[in-house]
DRENLUM-685896 format. One record per residue (C-alpha): x, y, z. Coordinates in steps of 0.5 Angstrom, whole numbers, plus 500, padded with zeros to 3 digits. Layout:
N
{drendren {X Y Z}}
...
END
This chain:
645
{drendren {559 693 351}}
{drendren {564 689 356}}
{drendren {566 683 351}}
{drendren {574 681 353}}
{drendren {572 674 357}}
{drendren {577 677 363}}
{drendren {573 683 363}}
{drendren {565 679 363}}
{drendren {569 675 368}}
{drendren {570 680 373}}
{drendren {564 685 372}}
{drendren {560 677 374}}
{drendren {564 678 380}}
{drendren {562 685 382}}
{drendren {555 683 380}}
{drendren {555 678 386}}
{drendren {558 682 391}}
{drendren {553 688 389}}
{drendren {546 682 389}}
{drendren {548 676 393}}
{drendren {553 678 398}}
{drendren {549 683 401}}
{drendren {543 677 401}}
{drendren {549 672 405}}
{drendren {551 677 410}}
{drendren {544 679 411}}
{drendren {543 672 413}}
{drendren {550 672 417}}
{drendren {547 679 421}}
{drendren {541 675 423}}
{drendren {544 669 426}}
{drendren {550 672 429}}
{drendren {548 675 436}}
{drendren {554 678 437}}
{drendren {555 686 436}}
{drendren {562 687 435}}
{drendren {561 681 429}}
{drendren {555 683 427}}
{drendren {558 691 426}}
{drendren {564 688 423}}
{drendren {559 685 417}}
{drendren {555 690 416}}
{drendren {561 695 416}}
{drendren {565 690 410}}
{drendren {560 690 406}}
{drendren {558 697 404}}
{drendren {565 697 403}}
{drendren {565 692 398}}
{drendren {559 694 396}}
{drendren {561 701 394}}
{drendren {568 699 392}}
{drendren {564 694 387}}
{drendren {559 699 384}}
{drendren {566 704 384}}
{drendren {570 699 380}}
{drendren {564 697 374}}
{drendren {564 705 373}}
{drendren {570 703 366}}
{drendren {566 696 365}}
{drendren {559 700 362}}
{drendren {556 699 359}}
{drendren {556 691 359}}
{drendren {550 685 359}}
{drendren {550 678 361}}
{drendren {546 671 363}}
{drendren {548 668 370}}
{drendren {550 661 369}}
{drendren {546 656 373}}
{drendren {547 653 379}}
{drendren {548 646 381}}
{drendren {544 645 375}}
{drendren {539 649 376}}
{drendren {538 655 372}}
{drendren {538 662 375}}
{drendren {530 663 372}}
{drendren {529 657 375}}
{drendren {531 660 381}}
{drendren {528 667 382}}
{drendren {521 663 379}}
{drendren {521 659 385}}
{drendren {524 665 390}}
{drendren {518 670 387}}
{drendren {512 664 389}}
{drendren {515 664 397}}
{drendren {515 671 396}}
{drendren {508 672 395}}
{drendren {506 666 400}}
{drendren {509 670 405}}
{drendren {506 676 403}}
{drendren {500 673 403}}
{drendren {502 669 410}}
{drendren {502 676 413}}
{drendren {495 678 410}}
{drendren {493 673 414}}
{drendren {496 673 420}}
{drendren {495 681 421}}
{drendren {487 680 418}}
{drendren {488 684 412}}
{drendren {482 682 406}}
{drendren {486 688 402}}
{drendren {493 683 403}}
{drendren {490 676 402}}
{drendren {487 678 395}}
{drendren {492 682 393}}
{drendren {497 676 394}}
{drendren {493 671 391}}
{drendren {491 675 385}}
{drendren {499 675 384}}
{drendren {500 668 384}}
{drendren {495 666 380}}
{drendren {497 671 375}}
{drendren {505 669 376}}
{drendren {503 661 375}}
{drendren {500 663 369}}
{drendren {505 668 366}}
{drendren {509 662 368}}
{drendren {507 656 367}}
{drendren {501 657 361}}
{drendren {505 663 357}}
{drendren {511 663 357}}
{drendren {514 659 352}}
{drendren {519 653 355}}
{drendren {525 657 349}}
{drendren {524 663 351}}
{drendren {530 667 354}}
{drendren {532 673 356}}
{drendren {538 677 358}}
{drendren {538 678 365}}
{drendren {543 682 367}}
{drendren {544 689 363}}
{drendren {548 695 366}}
{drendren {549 702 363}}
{drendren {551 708 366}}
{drendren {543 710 368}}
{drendren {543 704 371}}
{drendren {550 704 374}}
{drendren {548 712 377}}
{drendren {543 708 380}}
{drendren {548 702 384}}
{drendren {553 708 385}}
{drendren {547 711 390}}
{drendren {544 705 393}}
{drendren {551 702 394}}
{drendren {555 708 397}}
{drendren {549 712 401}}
{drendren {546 706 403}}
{drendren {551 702 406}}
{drendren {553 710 409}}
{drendren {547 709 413}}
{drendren {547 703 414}}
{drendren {554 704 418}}
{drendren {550 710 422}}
{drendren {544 705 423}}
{drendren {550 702 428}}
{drendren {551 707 434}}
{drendren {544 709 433}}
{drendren {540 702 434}}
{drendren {544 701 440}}
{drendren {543 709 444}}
{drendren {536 707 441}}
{drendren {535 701 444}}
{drendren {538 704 450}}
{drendren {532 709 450}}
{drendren {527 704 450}}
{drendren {531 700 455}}
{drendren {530 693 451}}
{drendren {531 687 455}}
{drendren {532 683 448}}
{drendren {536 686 442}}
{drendren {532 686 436}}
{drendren {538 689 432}}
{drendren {540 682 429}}
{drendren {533 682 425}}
{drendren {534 690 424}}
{drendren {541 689 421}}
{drendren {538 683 416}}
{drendren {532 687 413}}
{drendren {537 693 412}}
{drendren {542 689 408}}
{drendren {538 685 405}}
{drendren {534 692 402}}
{drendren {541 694 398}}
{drendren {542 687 395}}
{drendren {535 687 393}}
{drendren {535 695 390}}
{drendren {541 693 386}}
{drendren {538 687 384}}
{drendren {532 690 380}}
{drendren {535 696 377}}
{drendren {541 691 374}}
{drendren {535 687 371}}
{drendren {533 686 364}}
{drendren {529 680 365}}
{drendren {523 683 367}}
{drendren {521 676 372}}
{drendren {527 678 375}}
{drendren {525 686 376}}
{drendren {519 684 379}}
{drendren {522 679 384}}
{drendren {526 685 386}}
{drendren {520 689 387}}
{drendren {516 685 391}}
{drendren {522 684 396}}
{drendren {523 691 396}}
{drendren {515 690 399}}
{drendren {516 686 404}}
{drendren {522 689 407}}
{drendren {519 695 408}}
{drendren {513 692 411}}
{drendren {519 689 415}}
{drendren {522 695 417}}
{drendren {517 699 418}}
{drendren {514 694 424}}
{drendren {521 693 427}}
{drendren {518 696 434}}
{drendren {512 692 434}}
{drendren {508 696 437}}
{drendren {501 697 435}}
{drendren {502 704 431}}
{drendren {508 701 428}}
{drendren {504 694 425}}
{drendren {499 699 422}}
{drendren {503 702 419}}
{drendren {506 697 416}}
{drendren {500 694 414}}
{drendren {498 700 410}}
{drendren {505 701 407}}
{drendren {504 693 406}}
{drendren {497 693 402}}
{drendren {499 699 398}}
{drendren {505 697 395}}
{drendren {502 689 393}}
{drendren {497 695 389}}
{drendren {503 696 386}}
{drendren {504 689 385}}
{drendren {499 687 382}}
{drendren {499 693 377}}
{drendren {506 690 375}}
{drendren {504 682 373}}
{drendren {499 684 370}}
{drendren {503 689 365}}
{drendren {508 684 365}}
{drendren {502 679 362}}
{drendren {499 684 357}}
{drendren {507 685 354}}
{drendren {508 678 353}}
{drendren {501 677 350}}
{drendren {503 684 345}}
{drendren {511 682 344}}
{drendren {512 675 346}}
{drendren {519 677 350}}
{drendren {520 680 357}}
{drendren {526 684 355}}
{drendren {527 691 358}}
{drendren {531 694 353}}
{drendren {526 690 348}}
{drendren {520 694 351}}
{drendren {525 701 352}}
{drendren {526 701 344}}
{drendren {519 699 342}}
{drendren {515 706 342}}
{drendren {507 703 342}}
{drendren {502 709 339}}
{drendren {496 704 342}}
{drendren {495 697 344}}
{drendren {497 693 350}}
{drendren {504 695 350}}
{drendren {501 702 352}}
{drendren {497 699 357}}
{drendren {502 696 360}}
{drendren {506 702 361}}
{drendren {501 706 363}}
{drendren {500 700 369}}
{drendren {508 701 370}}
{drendren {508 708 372}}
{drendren {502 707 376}}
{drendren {506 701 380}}
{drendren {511 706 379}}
{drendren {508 710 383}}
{drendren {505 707 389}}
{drendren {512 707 390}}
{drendren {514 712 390}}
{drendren {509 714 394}}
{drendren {505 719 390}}
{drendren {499 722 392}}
{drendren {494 718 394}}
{drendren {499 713 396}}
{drendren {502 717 400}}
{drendren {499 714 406}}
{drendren {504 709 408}}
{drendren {510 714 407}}
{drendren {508 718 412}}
{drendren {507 712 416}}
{drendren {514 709 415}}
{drendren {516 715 420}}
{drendren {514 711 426}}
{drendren {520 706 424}}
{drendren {527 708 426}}
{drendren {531 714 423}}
{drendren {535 710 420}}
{drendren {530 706 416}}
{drendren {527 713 413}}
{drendren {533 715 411}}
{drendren {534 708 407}}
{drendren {527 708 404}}
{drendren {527 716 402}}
{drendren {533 718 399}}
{drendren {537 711 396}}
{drendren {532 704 396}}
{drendren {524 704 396}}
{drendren {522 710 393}}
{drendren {528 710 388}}
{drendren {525 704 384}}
{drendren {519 709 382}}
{drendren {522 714 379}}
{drendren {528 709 376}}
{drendren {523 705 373}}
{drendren {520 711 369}}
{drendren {526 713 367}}
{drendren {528 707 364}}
{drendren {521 707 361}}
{drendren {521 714 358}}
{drendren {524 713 351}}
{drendren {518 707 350}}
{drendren {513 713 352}}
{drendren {515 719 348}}
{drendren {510 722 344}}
{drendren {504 719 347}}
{drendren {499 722 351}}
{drendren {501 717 357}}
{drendren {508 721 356}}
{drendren {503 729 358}}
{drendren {499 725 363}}
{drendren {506 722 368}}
{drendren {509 730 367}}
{drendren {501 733 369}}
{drendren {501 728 374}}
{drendren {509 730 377}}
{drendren {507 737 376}}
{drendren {501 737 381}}
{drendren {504 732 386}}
{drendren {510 736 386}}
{drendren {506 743 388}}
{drendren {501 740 392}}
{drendren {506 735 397}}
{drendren {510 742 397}}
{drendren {504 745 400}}
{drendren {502 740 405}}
{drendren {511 741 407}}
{drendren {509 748 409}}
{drendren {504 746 414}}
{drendren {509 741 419}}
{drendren {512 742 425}}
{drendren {514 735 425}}
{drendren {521 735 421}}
{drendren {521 728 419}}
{drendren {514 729 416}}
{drendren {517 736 412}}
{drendren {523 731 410}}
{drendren {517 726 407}}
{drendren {513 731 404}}
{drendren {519 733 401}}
{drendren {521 727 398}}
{drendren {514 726 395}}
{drendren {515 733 392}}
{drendren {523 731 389}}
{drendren {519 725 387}}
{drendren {514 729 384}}
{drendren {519 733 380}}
{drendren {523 728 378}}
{drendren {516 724 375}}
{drendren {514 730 372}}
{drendren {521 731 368}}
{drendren {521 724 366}}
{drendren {514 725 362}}
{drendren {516 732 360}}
{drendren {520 726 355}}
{drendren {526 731 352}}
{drendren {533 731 353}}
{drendren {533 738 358}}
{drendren {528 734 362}}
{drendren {531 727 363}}
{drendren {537 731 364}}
{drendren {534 734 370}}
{drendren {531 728 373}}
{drendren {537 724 373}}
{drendren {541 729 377}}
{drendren {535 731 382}}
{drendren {536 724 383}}
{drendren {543 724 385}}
{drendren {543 730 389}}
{drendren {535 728 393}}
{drendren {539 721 395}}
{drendren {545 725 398}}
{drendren {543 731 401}}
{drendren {537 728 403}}
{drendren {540 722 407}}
{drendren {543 727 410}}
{drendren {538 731 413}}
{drendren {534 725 416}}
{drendren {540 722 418}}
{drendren {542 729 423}}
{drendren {534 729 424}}
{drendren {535 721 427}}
{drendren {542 725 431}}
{drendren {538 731 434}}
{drendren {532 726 437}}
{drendren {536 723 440}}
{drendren {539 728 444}}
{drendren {533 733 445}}
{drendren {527 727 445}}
{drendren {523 730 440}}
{drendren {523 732 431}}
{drendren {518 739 432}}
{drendren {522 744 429}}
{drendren {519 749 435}}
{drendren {524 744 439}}
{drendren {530 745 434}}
{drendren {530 752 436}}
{drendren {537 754 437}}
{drendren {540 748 437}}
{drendren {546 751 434}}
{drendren {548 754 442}}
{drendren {547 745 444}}
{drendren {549 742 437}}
{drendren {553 747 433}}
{drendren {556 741 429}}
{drendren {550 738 427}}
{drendren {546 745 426}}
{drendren {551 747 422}}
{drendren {551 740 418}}
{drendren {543 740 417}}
{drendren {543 748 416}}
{drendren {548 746 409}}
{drendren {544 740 408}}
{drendren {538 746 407}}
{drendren {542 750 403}}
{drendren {544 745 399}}
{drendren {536 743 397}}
{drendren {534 751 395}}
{drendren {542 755 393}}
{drendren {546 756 388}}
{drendren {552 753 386}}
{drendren {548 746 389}}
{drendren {545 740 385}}
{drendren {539 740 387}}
{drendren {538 748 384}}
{drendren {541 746 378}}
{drendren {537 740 377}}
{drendren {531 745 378}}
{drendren {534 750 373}}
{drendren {534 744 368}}
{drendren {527 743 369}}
{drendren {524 749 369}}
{drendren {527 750 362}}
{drendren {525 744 359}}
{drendren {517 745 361}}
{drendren {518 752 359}}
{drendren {513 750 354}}
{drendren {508 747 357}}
{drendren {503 753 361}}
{drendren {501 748 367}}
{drendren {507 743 368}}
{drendren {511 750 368}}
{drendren {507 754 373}}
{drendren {506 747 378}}
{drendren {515 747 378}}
{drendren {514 754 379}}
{drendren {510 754 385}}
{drendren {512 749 389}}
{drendren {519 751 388}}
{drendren {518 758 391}}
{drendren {514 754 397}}
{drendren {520 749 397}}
{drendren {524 755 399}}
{drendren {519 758 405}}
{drendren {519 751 408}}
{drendren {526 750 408}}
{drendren {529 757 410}}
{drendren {524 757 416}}
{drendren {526 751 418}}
{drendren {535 753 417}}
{drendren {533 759 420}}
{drendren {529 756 426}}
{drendren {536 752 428}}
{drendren {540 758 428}}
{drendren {536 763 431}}
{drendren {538 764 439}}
{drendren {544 769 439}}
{drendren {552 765 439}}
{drendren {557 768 443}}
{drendren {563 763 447}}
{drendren {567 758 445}}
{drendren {566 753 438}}
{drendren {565 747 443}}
{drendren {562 741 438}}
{drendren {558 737 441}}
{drendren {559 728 443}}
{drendren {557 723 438}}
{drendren {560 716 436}}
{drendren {565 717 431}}
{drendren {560 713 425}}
{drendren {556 718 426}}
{drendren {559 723 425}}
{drendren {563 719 419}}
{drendren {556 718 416}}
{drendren {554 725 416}}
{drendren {560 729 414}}
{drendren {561 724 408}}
{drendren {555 725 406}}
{drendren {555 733 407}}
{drendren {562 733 403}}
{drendren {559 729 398}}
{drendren {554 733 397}}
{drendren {559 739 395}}
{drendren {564 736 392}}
{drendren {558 733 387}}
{drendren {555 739 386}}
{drendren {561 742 384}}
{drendren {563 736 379}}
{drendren {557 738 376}}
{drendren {559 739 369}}
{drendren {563 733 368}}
{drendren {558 728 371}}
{drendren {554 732 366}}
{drendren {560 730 360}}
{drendren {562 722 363}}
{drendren {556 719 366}}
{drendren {550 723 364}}
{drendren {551 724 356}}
{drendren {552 717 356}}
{drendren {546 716 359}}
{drendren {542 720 354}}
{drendren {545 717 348}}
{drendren {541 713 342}}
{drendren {535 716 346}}
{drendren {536 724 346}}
{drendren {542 728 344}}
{drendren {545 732 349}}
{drendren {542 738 350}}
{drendren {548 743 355}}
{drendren {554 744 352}}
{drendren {560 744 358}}
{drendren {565 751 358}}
{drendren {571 749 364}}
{drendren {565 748 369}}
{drendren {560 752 366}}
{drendren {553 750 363}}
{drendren {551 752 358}}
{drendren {545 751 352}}
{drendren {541 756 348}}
{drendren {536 758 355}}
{drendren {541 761 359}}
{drendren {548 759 362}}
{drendren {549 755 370}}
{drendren {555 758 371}}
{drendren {558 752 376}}
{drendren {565 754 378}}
{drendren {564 761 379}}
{drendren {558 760 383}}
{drendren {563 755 387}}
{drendren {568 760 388}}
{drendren {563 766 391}}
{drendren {560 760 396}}
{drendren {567 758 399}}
{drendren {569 767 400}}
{drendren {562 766 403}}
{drendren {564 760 408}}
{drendren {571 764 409}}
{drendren {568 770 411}}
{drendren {562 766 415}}
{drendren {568 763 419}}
{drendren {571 771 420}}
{drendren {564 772 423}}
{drendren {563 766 427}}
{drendren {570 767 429}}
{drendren {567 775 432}}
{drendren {561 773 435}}
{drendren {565 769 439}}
{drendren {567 775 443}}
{drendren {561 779 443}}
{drendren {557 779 449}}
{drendren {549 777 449}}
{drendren {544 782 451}}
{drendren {537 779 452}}
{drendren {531 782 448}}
{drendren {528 789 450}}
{drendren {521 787 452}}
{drendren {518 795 453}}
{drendren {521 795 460}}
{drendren {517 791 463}}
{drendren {522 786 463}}
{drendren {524 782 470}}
{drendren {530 780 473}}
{drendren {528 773 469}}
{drendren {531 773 462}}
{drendren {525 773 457}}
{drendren {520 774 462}}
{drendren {515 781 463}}
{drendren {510 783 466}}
{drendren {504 781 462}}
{drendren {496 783 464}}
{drendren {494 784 471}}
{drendren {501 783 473}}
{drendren {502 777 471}}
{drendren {509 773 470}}
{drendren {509 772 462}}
{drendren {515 768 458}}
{drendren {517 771 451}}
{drendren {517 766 446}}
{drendren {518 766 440}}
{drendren {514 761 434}}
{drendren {514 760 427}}
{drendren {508 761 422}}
{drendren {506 754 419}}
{drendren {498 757 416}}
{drendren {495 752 418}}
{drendren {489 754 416}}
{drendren {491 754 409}}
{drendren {496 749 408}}
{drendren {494 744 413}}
{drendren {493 736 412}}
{drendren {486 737 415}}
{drendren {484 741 409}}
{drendren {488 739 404}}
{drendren {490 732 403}}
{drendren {482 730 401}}
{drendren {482 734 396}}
{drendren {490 733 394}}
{drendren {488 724 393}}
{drendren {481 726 389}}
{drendren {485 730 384}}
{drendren {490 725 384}}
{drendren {486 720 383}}
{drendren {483 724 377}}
{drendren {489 724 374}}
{drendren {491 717 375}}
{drendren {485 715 371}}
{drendren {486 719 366}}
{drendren {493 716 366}}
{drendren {491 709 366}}
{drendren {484 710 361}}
{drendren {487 715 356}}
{drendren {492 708 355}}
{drendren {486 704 353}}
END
């Protein structure tokens, strides 16, 4: 714990770079109009974001209480913050006629004014800021892959604003809500005090809401309606935790609640309402609605809202809650609940053609994993969530970041339209075919993350053939998907296509991240993960010069590394041939015409050869699916509140 006064003094001021400045220069992004400057602010602060987040990483752990300001104490503050916040969100009820909306907003504030003013004692204090290394992996994410898709968000708001011929930009609100998300992410997952967490989750709200209905249409403002009304269910399940908390421990204090394992009561009950905010975030079946209705916005705000910000709190608010969990039947009911929101949202994936939804049924599916290893509740299994956290937020904002490049050249996000898009995009094929390796193959985290999984819910039968089902339909969508872009036959010159230099600055770093990390895993294991799991778990892998290992089996990370770069050198040699070679049209039972690709066909007619992918609609199709998918979701989301009662 950071006890030097120089130390607490700079790890204040990182603190503020990473919560406040992100809110100054959201303000300063909304009133500047120019683009130049306002390009300017949103490039210094993700750099001074993520240089800050880099430099808290030798201060962990620490903890402290803001002083006040101008008098006023910081609680004092936020309280007053939280209330416009609710009356905001009970404004837009109004203003777009959603009873759901106007309730849930006023059911908030009266709970908070009661909380507040008629429970909370005038002597209570708790510590407000606390950081350790679960928390710092959560800054790291936030600041860093966030303020990268921030910076891509530059070039692709100005060509998307070109596209649809605006008269009047609206980046400077764009901008505002982006950086303002960042700010607000970093400022729940460093706060202790749980007033403060739930101000910073209702910010999360509205930001999304904000965001989602950027472009103002009418498709646009319903979704963001939905995604509104349903994240204010999450809401108001957290007030009224927070109430049941108070009444039980007569404290709000995170790490209070963390240490305090309860067999029954209030406490459990409150925890059970957690998760299910929890999950509404994280848009877990049968709230998975208003993520799918989030694609309408910019790409840039799907990448945010799936990889680093939005659904994050969700599965970093059960992480952290997961020691006070164990042993309990509300423990068995969140794994149960992952294991079944996993397998199915991987199912749905294999219905889609549309490339943002695959990557949105794909994040409820990661996200589903990750929940089903935080109830699982065991050293393997929280080892396993925390790295598929890391690894989903990179490669993930990866992936929709080359999705957002390859709209706007060919104008579409049907995979049918990608195919071949190595011969238009080689770049930016061969960046999004590696994002896909790196989400089903060896040596990359996410495999690993899935390995650790697997092993730690090899002894619970349902969870364990859930992870493993849907991970095999996982591989199916994915390698249909990498083979689509690469299927037309390459021969000429390398020629990498134009794009603007943040945008290919984003997606290689991005791209190199996810490597390098998958590469670092042993030791991000040993430095950041260990000190994560200590005083809850005892570390259950054992690191050999990059190799994995524990009483299942061995993940032998390096050696798998140096097998993947004599792959990539021999797939260079290749390419390298290929370049020579001479493309010969497909043979089409000698009925073909001069026309390549077209025969002659029945009654002589003039047929084009196409060639399209399986997508078993009628099996994995949304229409037959999703209603059966939301009932046994429901189900199980009963069974999890009312098992805590």
């Amino acid at each position: 714990m950071v006890t030097n006064e120089w130390n607490i003094v700079i790890v204040e001021e990182l603190v503020f770079v990473l919560i406040v400045l992100p809110f100054l220069a959201a303000i300063c992004s909304y009133l500047i109009r120019s683009g130049a400057v306002r390009s300017f602010i949103v490039l210094a602060t993700g750099s001074l974001m993520a240089a800050s987040a880099l430099l808290l990483i030798p201060r962990v752990p620490f903890a402290f209480s803001p002083k006040a300001l101008f008098g006023v104490g910081v609680h004092d503050i936020i309280l007053a913050a939280d209330f416009f916040l609710l009356f905001l969100i009970l404004y837009f009820g109004f203003k777009h006629h959603s009873l759901v909306i106007k309730i849930l907003a006023l059911f908030q504030i009266v709970l908070m004014a009661y909380l507040e003013f008629f429970l909370i004692r005038d002597d209570a204090a708790f510590l407000t800021i606390y950081c350790d290394n679960l928390t710092l992996i959560m800054v790291l994410i936030i600041s860093i892959v966030g303020s990268i898709i921030c910076v891509q968000a530059i070039p692709y708001m100005k060509n998307y604003e070109e596209h649809l011929d605006l008269k009047k930009s609206r980046q400077h609100r764009f901008f505002f809500v982006m950086i303002l998300f960042l700010g607000a992410m970093n400022g729940l997952v460093l706060s202790n005090d749980m007033v403060f967490f739930y101000f910073f989750f209702e910010v999360t709200t509205l930001c999304s809401f904000l965001l989602i209905a950027h472009d103002g249409t009418e498709t646009a403002i319903k979704n963001a309606v939905r995604a509104l009304w349903m994240n204010s269910l999450g809401g108001a399940a957290f007030i009224v935790a927070l109430v049941l908390i108070y009444k039980e421990m007569g404290a709000l204090d995170m790490q209070r609640i963390v240490h305090t394992s309860p067999a029954a009561g209030l406490c459990l009950l409150a925890l059970a309402l957690l998760c299910f905010a929890a999950f509404t975030k994280a848009a877990q079946f049968p709230f998975q609605g208003w993520l799918l209705g989030a694609m309408v916005a910019p790409t840039p705000v799907s990448a945010l809202l799936h990889s680093s910000t939005m659904v994050k709190v969700g599965v970093y608010l059960v992480l952290r809650l997961a020691p006070a969990m164990n042993g309990t039947f509300l423990s068995q009911c969140v794994a149960l609940f992952g294991g079944f929101t996993f397998l199915a949202a991987a199912a749905l994936a294999v219905g889609q053609s549309n490339g943002k939804k695959v990557l949105a049924y794909s994040t409820i599916s990661n996200l589903g994993l990750i929940f089903a290893c935080a109830g699982l509740n065991i050293p393997e299994a929280i080892t396993a969530a925390i790295l598929l956290v890391i690894f989903h937020a990179v490669i993930k904002a990866l992936l929709f970041l080359c999705v957002g490049t390859i709209e706007q050249h060919i104008e579409s996000r049907d995979i049918e339209d990608m195919r071949g898009l190595y011969a238009q995009m080689p770049l930016t094929a061969l960046t999004t075919v590696m994002g896909v390796i790196m989400m089903i193959m060896p040596p990359f985290g996410v495999l690993l993350g899935k390995w650790m999984a697997m092993e730690a819910a090899a002894r619970n039968l349902y969870v364990i053939i859930m992870i493993a089902l849907g991970s095999a339909l996982t591989v199916m969508y994915w390698a249909r998907w990498a083979g689509t872009l690469m299927s037309d036959p390459f021969a000429g010159r390398f020629r990498p296509e134009r794009q603007p230099l943040l945008t290919w600055a984003a997606l290689a770093s991005l791209c190199a991240g996810g490597g390098v990390l998958s590469i670092a895993a042993p030791w991000l294991y040993s430095r950041m993960i260990i000190p994560a799991l200590n005083g809850n778990y005892v570390p259950p892998y054992t690191v050999h010069v990059g190799i994995l290992e524990n009483s299942f089996g061995v993940f032998p990370v390096l050696p798998l590394c140096l097998v993947a770069a004599l792959g990539f050198v021999i797939s260079i040699w290749a390419v390298r041939r290929a370049a020579r070679a001479r493309i010969i049209a497909p043979y089409l039972s000698g009925l073909q015409t001069a026309e390549p690709g077209v025969f002659r066909g029945p009654m002589n007619r003039l047929v084009k050869a196409e060639a399209r992918n399986y997508y078993l609609s009628s099996i994995f199709g949304e229409e037959r699916l999703t209603t059966w998918i939301n009932l046994g979701a429901a189900v199980l989301l009963t069974l999890l509140v009312g098992g805590a009662l």
